[in-house]
Residue, then its C-alpha position, 0 to 999 in steps of 0.5 A: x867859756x871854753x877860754x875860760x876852762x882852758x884858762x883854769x885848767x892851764x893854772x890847775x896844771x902849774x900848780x900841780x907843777x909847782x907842787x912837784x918842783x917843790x916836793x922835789x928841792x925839798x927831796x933834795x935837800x933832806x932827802x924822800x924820807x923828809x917830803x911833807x905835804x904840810x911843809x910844801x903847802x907852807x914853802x907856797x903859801x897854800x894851805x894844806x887842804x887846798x894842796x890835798x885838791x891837787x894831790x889826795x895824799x903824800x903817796x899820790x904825789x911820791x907816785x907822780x914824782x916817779x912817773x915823771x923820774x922815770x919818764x925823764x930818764x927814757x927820755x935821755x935814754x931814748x935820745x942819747x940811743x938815737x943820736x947814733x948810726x943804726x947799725x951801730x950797736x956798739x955805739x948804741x950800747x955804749x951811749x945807753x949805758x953811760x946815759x943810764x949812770x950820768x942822768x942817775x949822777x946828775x939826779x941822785x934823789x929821783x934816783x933814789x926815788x925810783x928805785x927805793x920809794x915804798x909803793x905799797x898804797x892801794x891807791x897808787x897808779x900802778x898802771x903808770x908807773x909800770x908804764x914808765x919803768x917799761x919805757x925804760x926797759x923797751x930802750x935796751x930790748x929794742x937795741x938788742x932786738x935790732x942786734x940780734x936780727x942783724x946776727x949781732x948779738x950773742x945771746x947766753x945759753x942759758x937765756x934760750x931755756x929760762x925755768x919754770x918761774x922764771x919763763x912765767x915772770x918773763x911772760x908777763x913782763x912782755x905783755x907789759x911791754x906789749x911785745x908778744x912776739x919778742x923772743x923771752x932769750x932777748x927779754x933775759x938778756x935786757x932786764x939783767x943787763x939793766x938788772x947790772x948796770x943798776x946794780x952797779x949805779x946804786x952802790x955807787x950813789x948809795x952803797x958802802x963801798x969806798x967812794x973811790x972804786x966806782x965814783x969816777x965812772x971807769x969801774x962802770x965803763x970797763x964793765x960796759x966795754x966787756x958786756x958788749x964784747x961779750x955779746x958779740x956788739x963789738x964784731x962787725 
């Protein structure tokens, strides 16, 4: 009996899959705007209401569609880091960054997805997704936390008394990232890093900017080279 439910829960986990890698060729050749569970039950011969047995509506399958999106691009994030020295935090940087871009290069639409996707459905596992856009974020404050033990990293001013409403914004945000005891300066300096590199990536993908300011990535790799200089990552 146990083989048995293993068994059916293996086939219920591959369809789920199936659902998602559909939705997502479907996303890629006409864009998020265009996903349709009726289209996707119809590309694999399921009928719409067995596809709803899987998911209870477009929002829930948009929703896992960004967990996993987000879950993809920690990990490359979380890789790339890894593979370079510890006390390397130039490197480190460097390696963080430029991954942030490429993996937003190599998936646009997912890209898209995260960052553009209405998540306004009372039904949608907010809990989730804060969990895998925390993922994301904890890569660059860790980096920066092991900088800054390592009297490596030059923090802002500005960052050491944040106002009011921008303290209290921060604070929740560190309880997400259940890091209570993470000073809220390298929390600043973390999310407006990332805050840039997005910025810069999303006018690059989806901006309207002339293509040839940003398109070759150099535009994007000088800004990475002056940050870290000017955070004192450079100095050894």
């Amino acid at each position: 009996m146990e083989n048995t439910l293993n068994r059916r829960q293996r086939r219920h986990q591959a369809t789920i899959e199936e659902i998602k890698a559909t939705a997502r060729q479907q996303i890629a050749a006409n864009g998020a705007a265009s996903l349709s569970l009726s289209a996707i039950a119809r590309t694999m011969g399921m009928t719409p209401p067995a596809l709803y047995r899987y998911f209870d509506n477009r929002d829930a399958l948009v929703a896992a569609l960004v967990v996993d999106a987000y879950d993809s691009m920690a990990e490359a994030l979380e890789k790339a880091v890894g593979e370079q020295a510890q006390d390397d935090f130039s490197g480190r940087f460097y390696a963080l960054m430029c991954t942030y871009r490429q993996w937003a290069v190599v998936h646009p639409e997912a890209y898209a997805l995260m960052f553009g996707a209405p998540l306004a459905s009372p039904e949608l596992p907010v809990e989730e997704i804060g969990r895998s856009t925390m993922r994301n974020l904890r890569v660059m404050v860790q980096l920066f936390r092991a900088a800054f033990d390592a009297h490596r990293l030059i923090i802002p001013q500005q960052y050491l008394v944040p106002p009011p409403a921008v303290r209290q914004a921060l604070s929740a945000m560190r309880s997400a990232l259940e890091a209570e005891d993470l000073p809220l300066a390298i929390l600043a300096l973390s999310f407006t890093t990332w805050l840039h590199a997005h910025g810069l990536v999303w006018e690059e993908l989806h901006g309207h900017l002339p293509k040839f300011l940003l398109s070759s990535g150099d535009l994007y790799e000088m800004q990475v080279r002056v940050v870290a200089e000017r955070l004192g990552l450079t100095t050894v």
